[in-house]
LOMAR-104877 format. One line per 10 residues: their letters; for each residue x, y, z of N, C-alpha, C. Coordinates in nm, 3 decimals, decimal comma. Example, Ala and Ser with C-alpha at 12.3 -4.5 7.8 and 13.67 -1.06 7.14 Angstrom:
residues 2
AS> 1,319:-0,569:0,780:1,230:-0,450:0,780:1,320:-0,330:0,780  1,285:-0,225:0,708:1,367:-0,106:0,714:1,290:0,003:0,787
end
This chain:
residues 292
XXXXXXXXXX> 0,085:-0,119:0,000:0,000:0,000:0,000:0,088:0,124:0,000  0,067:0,214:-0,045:0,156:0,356:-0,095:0,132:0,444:-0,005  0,190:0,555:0,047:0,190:0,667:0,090:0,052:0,701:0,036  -0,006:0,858:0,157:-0,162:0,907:0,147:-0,082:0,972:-0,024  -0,004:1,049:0,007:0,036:1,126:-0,163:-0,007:0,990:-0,307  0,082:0,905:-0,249:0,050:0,854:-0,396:-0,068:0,784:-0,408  -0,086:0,744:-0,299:-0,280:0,758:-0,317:-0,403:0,846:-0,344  -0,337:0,940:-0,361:-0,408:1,077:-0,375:-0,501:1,044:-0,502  -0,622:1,121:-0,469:-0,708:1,114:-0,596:-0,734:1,252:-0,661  -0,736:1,181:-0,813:-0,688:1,303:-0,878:-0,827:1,321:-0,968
XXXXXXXXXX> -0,907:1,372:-1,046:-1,019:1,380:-1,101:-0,958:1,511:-1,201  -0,992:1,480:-1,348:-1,005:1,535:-1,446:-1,122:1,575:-1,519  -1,111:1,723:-1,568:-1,257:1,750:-1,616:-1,223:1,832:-1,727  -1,100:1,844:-1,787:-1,057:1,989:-1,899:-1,037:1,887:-1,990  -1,133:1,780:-2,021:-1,128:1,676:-2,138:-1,241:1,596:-2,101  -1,167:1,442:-2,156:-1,235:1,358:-2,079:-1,288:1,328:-1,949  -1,359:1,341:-1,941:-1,375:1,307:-1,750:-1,311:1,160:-1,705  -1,191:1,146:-1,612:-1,081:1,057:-1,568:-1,098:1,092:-1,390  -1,054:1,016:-1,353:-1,008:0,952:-1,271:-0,902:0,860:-1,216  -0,798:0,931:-1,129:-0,695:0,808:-1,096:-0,668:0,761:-0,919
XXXXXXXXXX> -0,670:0,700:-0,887:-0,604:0,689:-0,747:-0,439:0,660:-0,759  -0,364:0,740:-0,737:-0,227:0,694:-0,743:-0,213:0,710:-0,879  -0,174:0,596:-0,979:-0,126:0,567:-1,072:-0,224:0,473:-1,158  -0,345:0,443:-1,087:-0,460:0,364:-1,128:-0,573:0,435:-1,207  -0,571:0,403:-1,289:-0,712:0,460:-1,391:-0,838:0,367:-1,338  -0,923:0,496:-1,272:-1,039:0,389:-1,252:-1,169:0,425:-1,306  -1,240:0,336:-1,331:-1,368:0,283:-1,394:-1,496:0,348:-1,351  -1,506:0,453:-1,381:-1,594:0,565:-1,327:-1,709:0,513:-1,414  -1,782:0,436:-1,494:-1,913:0,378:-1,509:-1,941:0,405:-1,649  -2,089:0,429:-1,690:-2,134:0,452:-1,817:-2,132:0,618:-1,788
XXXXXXXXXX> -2,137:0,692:-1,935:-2,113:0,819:-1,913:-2,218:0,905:-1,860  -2,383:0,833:-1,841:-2,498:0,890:-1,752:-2,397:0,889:-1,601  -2,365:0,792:-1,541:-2,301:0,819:-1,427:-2,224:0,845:-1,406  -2,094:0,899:-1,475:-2,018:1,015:-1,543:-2,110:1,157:-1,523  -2,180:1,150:-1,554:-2,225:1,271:-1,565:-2,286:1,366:-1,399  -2,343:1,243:-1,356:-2,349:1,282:-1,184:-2,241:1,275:-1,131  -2,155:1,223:-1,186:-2,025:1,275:-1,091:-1,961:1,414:-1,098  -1,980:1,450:-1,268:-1,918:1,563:-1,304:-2,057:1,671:-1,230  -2,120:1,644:-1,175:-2,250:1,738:-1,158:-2,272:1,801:-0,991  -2,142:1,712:-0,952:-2,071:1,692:-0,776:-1,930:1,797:-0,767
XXXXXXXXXX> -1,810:1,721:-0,882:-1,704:1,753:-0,867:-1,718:1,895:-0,925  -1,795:1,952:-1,003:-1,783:2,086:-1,043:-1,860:2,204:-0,943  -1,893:2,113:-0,849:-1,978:2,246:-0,767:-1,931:2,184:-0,619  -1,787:2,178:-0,565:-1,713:2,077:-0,489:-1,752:2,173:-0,343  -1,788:2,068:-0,255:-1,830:2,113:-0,097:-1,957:2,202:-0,132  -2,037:2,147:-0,207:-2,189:2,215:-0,207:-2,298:2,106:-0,216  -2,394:2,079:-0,157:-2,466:1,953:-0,095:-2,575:2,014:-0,224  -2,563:1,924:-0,322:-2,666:1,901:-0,414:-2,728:1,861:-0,434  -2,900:1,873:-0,454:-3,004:1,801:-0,413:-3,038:1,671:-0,521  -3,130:1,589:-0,506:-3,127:1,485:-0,620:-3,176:1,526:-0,705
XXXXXXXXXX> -3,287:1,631:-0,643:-3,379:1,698:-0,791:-3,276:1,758:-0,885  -3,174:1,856:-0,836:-3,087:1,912:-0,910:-3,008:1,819:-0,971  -2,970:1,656:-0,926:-2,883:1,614:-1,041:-2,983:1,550:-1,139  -3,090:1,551:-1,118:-3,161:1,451:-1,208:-3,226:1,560:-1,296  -3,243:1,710:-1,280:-3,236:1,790:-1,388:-3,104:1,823:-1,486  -3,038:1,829:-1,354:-2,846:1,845:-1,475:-2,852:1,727:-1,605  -2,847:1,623:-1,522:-2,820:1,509:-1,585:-2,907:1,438:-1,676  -3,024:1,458:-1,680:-3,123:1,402:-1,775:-3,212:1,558:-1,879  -3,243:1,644:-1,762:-3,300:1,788:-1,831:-3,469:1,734:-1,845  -3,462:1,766:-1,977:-3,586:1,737:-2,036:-3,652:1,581:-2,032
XXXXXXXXXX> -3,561:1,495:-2,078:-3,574:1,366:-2,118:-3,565:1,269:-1,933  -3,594:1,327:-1,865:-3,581:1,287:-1,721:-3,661:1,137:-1,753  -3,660:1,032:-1,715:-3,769:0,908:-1,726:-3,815:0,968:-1,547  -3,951:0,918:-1,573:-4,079:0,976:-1,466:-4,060:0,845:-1,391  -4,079:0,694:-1,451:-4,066:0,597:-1,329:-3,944:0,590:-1,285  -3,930:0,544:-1,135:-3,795:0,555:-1,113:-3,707:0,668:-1,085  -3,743:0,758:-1,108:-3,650:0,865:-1,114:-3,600:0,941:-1,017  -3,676:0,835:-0,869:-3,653:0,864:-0,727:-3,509:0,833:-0,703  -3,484:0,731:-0,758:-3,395:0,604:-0,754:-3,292:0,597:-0,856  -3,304:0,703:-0,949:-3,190:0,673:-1,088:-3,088:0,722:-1,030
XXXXXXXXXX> -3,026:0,799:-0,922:-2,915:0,854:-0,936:-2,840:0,757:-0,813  -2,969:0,701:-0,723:-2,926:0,590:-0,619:-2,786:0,512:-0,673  -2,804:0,471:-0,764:-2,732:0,319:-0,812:-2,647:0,373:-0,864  -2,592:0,468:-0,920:-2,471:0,540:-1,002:-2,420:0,590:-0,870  -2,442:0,661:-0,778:-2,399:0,724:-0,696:-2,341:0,682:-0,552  -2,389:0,516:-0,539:-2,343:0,426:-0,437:-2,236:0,360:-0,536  -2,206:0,356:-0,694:-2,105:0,306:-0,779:-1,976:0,365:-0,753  -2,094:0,516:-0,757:-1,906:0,613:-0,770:-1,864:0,620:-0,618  -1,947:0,636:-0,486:-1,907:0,638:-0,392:-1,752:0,506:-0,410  -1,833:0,387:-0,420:-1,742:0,282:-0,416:-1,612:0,266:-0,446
XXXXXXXXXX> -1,649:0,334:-0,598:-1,490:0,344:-0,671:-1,442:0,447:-0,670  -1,463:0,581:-0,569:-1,343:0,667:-0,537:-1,314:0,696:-0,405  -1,400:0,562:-0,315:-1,331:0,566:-0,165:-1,192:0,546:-0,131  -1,123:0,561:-0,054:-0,931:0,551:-0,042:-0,983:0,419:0,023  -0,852:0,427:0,090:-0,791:0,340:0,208:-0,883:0,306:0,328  -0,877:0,465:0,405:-0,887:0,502:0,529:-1,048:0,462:0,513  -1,072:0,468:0,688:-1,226:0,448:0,693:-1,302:0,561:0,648  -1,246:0,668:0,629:-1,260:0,816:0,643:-1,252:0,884:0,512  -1,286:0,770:0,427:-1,224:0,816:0,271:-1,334:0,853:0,175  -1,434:0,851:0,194:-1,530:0,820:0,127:-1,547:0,992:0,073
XXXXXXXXXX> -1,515:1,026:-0,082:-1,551:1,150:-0,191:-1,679:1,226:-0,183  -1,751:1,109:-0,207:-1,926:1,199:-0,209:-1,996:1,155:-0,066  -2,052:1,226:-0,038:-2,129:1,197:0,103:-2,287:1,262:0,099  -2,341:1,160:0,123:-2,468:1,194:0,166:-2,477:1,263:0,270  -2,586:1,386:0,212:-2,604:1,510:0,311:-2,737:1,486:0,351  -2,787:1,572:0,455:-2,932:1,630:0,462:-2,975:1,688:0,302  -3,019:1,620:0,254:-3,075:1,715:0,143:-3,066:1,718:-0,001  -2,907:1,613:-0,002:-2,871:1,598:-0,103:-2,708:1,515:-0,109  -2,648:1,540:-0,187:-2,497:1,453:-0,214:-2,405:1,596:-0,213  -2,282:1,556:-0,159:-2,202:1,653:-0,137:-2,027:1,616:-0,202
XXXXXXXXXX> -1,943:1,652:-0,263:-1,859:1,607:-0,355:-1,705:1,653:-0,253  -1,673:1,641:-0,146:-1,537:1,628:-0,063:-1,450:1,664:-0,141  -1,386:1,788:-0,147:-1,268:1,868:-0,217:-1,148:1,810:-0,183  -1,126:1,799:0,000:-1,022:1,830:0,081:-0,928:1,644:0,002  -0,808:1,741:-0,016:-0,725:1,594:-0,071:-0,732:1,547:-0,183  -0,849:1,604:-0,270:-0,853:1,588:-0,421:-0,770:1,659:-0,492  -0,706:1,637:-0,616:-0,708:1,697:-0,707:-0,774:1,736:-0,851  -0,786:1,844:-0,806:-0,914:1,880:-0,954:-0,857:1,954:-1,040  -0,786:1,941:-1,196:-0,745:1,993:-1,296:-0,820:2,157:-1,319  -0,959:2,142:-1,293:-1,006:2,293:-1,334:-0,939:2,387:-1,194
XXXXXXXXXX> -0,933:2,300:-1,076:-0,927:2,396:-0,954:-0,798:2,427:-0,972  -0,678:2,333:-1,014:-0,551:2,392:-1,066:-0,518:2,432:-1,128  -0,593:2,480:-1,245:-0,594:2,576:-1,308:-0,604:2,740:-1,287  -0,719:2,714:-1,178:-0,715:2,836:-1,157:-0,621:2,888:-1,061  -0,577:2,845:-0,962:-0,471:2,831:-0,900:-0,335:2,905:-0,970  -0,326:2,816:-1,096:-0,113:2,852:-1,154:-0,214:3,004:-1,214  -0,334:3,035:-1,293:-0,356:3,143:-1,317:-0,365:3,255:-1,231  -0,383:3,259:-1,127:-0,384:3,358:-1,035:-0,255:3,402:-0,989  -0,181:3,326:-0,935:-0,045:3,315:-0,961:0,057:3,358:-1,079  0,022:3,328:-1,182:0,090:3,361:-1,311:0,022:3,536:-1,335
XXXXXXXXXX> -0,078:3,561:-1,285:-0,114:3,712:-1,328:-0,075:3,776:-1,212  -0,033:3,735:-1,083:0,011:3,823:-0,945:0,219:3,820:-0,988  0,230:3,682:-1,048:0,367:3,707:-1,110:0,403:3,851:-1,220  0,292:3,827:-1,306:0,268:3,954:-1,412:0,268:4,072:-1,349  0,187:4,079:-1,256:0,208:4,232:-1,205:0,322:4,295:-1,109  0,373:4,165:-1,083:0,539:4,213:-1,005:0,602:4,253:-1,156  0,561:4,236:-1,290:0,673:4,230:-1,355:0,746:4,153:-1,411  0,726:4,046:-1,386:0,808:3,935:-1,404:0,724:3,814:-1,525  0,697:3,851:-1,645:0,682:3,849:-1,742:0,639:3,727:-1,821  0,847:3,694:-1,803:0,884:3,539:-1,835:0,825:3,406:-1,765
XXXXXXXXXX> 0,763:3,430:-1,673:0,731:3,352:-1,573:0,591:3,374:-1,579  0,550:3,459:-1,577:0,383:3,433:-1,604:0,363:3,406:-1,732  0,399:3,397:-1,836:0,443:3,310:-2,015:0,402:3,169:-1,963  0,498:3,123:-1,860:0,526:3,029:-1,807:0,403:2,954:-1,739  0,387:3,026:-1,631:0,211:2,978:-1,553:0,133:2,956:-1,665  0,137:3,053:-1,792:-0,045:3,031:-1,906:0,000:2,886:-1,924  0,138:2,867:-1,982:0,143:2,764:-2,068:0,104:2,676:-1,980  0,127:2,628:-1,864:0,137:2,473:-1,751:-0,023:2,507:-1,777  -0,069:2,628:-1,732:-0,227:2,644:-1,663:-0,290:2,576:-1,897  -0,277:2,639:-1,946:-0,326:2,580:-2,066:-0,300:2,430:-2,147
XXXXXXXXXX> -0,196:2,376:-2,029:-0,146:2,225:-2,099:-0,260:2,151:-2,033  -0,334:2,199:-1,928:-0,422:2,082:-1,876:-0,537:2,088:-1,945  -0,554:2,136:-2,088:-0,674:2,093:-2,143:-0,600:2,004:-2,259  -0,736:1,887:-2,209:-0,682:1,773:-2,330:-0,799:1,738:-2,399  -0,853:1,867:-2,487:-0,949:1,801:-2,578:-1,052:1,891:-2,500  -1,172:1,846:-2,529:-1,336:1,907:-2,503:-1,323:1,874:-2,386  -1,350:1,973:-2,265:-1,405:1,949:-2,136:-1,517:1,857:-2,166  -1,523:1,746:-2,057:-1,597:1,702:-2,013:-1,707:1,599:-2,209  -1,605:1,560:-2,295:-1,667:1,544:-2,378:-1,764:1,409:-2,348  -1,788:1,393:-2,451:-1,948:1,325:-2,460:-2,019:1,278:-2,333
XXXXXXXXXX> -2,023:1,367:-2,260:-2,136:1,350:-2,133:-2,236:1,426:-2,173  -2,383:1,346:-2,123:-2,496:1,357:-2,136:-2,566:1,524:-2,066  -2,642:1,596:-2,069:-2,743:1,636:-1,974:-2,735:1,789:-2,005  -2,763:1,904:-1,942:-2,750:2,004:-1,962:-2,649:2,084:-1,875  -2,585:2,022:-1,767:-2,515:2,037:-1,642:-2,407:2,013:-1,762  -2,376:1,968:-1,803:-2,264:1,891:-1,817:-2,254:2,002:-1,972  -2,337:2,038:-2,081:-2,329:2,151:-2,157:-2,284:2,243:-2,122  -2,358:2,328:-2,027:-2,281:2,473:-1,978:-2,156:2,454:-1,904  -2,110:2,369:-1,817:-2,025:2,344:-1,776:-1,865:2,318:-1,908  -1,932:2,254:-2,014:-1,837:2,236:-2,128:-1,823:2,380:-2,211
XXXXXXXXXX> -1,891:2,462:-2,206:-1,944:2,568:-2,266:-1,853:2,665:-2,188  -1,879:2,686:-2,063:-1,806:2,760:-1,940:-1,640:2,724:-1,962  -1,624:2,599:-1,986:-1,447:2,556:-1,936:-1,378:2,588:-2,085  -1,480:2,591:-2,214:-1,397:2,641:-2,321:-1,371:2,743:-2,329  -1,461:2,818:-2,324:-1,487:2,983:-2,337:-1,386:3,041:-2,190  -1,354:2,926:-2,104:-1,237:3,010:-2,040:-1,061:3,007:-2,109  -1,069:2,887:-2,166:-0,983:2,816:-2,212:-0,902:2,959:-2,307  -1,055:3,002:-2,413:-1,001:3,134:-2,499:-1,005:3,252:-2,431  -1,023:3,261:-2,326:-0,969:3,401:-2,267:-0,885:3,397:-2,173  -0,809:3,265:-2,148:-0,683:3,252:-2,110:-0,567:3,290:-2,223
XXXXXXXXXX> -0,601:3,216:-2,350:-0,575:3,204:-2,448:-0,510:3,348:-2,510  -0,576:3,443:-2,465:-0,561:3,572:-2,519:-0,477:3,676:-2,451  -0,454:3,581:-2,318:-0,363:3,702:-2,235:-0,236:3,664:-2,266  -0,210:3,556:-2,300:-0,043:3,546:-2,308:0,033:3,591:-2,455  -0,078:3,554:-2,571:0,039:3,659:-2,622:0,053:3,815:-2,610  -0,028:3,894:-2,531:-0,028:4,018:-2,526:0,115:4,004:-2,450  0,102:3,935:-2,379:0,278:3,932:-2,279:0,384:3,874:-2,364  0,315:3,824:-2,491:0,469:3,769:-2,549:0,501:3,912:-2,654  0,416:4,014:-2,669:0,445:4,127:-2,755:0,529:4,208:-2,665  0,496:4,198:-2,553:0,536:4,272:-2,405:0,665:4,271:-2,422
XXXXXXXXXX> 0,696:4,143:-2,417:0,845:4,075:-2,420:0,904:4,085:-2,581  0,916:4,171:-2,668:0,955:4,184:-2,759:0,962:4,021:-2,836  0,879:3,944:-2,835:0,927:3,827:-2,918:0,774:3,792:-2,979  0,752:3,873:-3,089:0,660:3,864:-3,177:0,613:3,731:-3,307  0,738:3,671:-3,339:0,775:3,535:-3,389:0,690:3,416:-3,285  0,698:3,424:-3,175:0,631:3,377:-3,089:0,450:3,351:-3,083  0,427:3,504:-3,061:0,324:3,524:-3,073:0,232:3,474:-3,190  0,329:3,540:-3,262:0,247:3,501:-3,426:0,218:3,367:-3,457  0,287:3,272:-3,424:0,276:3,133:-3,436:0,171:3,072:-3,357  0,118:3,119:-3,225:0,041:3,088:-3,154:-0,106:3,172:-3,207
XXXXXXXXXX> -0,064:3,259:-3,273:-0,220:3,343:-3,270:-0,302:3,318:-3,431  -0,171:3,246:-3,511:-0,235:3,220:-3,628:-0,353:3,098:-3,604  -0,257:3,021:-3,520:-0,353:2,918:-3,523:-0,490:2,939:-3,489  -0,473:3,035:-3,342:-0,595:3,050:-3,239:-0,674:3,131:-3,352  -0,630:3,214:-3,461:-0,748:3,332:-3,522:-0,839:3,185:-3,663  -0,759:3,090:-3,668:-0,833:3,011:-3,757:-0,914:2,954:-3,692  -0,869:2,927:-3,581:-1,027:2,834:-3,532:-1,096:2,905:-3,440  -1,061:3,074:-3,454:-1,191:3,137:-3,417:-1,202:3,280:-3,518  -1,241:3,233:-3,629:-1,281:3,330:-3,697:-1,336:3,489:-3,667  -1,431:3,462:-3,559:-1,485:3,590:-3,533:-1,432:3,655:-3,426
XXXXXXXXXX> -1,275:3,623:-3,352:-1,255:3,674:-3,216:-1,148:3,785:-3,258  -1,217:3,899:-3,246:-1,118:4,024:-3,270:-1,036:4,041:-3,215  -1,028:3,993:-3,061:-0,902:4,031:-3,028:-0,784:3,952:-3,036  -0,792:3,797:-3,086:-0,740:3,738:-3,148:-0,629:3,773:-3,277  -0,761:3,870:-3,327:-0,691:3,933:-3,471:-0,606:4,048:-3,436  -0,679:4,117:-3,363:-0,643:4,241:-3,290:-0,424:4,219:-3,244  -0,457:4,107:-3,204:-0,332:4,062:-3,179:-0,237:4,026:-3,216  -0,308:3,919:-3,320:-0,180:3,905:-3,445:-0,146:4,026:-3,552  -0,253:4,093:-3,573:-0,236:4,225:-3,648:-0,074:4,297:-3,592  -0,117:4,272:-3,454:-0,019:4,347:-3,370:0,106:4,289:-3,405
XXXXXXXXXX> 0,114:4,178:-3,358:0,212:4,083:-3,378:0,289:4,125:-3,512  0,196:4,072:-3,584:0,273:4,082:-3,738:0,356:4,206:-3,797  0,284:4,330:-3,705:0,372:4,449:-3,712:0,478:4,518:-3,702  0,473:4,421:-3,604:0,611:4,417:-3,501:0,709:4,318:-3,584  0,644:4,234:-3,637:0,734:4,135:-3,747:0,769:4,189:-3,853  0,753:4,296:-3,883:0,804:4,366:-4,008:0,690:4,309:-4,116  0,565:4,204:-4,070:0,513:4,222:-4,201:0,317:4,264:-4,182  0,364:4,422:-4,268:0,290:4,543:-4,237:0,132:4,447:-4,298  0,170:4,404:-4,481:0,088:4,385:-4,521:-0,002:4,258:-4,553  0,070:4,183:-4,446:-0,027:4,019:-4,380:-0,104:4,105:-4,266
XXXXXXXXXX> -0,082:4,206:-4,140:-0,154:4,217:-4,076:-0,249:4,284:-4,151  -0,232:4,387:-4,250:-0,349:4,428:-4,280:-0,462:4,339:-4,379  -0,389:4,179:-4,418:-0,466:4,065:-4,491:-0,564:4,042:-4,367  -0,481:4,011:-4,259:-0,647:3,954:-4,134:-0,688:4,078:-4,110  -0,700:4,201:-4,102:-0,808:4,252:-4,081:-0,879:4,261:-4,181  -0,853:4,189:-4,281:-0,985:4,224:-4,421:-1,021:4,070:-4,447  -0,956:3,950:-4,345:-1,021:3,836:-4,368:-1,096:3,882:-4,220  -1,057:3,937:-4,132:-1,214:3,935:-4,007:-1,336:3,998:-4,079  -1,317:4,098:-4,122:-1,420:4,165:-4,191:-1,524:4,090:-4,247  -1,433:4,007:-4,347:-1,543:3,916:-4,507:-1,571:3,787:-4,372
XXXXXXXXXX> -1,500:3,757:-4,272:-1,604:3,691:-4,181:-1,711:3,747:-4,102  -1,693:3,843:-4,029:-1,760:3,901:-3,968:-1,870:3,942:-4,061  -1,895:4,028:-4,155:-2,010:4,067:-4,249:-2,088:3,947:-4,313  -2,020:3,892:-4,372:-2,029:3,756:-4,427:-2,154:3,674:-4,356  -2,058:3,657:-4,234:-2,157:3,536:-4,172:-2,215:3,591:-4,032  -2,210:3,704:-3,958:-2,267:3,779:-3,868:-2,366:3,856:-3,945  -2,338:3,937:-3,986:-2,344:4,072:-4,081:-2,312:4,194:-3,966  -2,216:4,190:-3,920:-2,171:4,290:-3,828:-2,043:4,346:-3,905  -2,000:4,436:-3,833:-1,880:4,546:-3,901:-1,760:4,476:-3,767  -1,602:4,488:-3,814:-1,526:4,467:-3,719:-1,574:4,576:-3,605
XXXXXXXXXX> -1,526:4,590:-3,423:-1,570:4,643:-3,318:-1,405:4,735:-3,338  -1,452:4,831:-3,221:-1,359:4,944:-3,200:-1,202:4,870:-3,192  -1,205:4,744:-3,126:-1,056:4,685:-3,089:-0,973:4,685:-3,220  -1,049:4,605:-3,303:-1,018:4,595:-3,413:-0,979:4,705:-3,562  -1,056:4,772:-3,518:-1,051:4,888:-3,596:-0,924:5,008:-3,588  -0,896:4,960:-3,458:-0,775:5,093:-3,393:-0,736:5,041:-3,436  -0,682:4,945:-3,412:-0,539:4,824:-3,455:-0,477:4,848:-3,608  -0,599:4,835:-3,685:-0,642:4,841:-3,842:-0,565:4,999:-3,862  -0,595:5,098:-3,837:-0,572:5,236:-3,844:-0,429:5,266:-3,800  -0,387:5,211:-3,691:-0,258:5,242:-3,659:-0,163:5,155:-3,710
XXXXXXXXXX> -0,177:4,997:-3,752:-0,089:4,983:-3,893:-0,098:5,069:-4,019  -0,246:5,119:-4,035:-0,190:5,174:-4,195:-0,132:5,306:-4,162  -0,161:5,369:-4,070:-0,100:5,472:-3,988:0,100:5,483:-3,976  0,146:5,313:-3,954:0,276:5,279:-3,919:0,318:5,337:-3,773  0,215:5,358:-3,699:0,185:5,413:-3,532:0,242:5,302:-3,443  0,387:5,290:-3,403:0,483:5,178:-3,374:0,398:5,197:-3,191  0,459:5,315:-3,190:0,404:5,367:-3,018:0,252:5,300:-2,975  0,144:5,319:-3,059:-0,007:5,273:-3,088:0,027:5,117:-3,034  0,063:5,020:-3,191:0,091:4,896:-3,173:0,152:4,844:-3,050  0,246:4,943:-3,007:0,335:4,845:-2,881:0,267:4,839:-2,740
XXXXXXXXXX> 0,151:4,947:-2,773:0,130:4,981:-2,648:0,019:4,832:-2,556  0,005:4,791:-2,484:-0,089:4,702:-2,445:-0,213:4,748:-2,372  -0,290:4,775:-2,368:-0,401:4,841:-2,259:-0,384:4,800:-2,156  -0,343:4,937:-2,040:-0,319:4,896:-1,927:-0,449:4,918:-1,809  -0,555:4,902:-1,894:-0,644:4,839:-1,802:-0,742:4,787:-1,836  -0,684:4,661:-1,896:-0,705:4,528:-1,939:-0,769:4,446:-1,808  -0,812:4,398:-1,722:-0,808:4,347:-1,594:-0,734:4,156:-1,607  -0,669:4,154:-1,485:-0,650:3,981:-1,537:-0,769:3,899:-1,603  -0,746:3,812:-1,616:-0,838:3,716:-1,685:-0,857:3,644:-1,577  -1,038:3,649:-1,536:-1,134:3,593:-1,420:-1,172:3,495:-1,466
XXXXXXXXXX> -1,242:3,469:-1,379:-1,271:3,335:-1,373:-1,452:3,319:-1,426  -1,521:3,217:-1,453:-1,660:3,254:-1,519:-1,735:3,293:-1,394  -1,785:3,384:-1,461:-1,904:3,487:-1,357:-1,865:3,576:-1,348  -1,727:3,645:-1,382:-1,665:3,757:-1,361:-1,614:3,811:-1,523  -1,663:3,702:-1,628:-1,614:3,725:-1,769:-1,607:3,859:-1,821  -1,503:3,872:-1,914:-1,550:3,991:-1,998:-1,597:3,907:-2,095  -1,721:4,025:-2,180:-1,779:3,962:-2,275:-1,698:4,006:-2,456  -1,646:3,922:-2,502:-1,632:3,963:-2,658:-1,686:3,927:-2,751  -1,669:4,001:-2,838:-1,786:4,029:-2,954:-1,736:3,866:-3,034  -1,614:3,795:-2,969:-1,616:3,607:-3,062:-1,730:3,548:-3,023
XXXXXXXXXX> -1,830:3,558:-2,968:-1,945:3,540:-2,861:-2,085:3,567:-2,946  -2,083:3,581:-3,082:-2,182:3,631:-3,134:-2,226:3,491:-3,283  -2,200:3,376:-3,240:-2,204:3,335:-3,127:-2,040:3,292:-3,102  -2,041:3,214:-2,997:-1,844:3,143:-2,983:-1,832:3,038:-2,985  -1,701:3,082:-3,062:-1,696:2,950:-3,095:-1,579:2,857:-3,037  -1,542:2,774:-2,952:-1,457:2,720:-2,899:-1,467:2,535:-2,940  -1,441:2,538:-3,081:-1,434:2,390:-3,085:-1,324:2,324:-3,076  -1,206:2,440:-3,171:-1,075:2,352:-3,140:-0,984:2,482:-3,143  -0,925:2,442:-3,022:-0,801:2,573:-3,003:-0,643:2,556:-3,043  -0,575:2,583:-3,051:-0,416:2,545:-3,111:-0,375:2,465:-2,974
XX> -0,285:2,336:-3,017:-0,275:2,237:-2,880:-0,351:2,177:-2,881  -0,515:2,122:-2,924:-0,629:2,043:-2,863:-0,545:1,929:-2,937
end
């Protein structure tokens, strides 16, 4: 038997939904009961009622017989297979009221995420640049693929919906810090990708525009702002937004001071509920980001 560390349980949700104890991949069920688990671990030390998982998890299509009892048998499964050692081990616990999902000693990929990000932007504001580069990248390696893919219910939608759409506004703060850091070659390589698989995110473009400026090549940045456009009109029917437009003006301008400058009151990048909203959102699109 191993040390409490390497027994530690670890739970993944910035992909597949996984599970390991130690070094053990375990057998978390069919993906309906997958889905009450993910409907626990995402709302961790909050006693959730059954009604609430059997709306997350089924929604509309709820089955009426039984449905006292559907989450019974998945939920004495997962108890089973993510109890430890100790007598004292047991993940989900029946509350007054409802099921409750035990944080203390877990590891949760979204919760460490937010974690190296908070960190990596309190690094940023000492200054220290290279190192918050550093935090995006670790904090952005833990997505492997679609949060939470092919799970059932509507819990498990917004929740996939929520962890992408953070994914791209993580996405967007680091190369502003790699322009920061004079290494535009950088940037550009990362933002080409990110502006193809989001067509409509200006500040995406906004960025590589930037980027590319700084690369000496004047007249590729001014190619994406006239491929956002024929997207944006095209298939919105909207006009590029103010971000975009400065950007646009102060390359044809050759406004070096403009380009270099970063908005310094940008706020870090929050967490959902605290979002800023951008106009990639009309609607967004987060299917595949550079890295998936």
């Amino acid at each position: 038997m191993g040390s409490d560390a390497e027994r530690r349980l670890r739970v993944a949700v910035l992909g597949p939904l996984r599970a390991w104890r130690g070094d053990e991949l375990l057998d978390l069920g069919t993906v309906r009961q997958q889905a009450f688990l993910a409907a626990l671990v995402l709302r961790p030390d909050v006693t959730v009622s059954r009604r609430e998982l059997l709306d997350g998890v089924w929604g509309a299509s709820r089955p009426v017989r039984g449905s006292r009892s559907c989450p019974v048998t998945s939920l004495y499964r997962l108890r089973k297979c993510l109890r430890g050692d100790g007598p004292d081990s047991a993940v989900i616990g029946g509350e007054r009221g409802g099921d409750r999902f035990r944080s203390g000693g877990v590891s949760v990929d979204a919760a460490l995420l937010e974690r190296i990000v908070v960190e990596a932007d309190t690094t940023a504001l000492s200054g220290d640049l290279v190192a918050a580069v550093d935090g995006y990248d670790r904090a952005l390696a833990l997505y492997e693929g679609e949060p939470l893919a092919g799970l059932p219910g509507p819990f498990a939608a917004g929740e996939r919906r929520r962890l992408a759409e953070r994914r791209v506004a993580l996405s967007q703060r680091k190369p502003e810090w790699l322009l920061r850091l004079n290494r535009p070659a950088d940037a550009i390589g990362e933002l080409s990708a990110l502006t193809a698989a989001h067509p409509h995110n200006e500040t995406f473009a906004a960025l590589l525009m930037r980027a590319l400026h700084a690369g000496g090549r004047r007249a590729d940045a001014l190619s994406v702002f006239a491929e956002l456009r024929r997207c944006l009109v095209e298939e919105l029917g909207v006009e590029p937004g103010e971000e975009a437009r400065a950007v646009h003006q102060a390359v044809l301008r050759g406004d070096d001071a403009a380009l270099a400058t970063t908005s310094p009151s940008r706020p870090p990048v929050r967490a959902a509920g605290a979002r800023r909203v951008v106009r990639d959102e009309l609607p967004v699109d987060t299917g595949e980001l550079a890295g998936a």
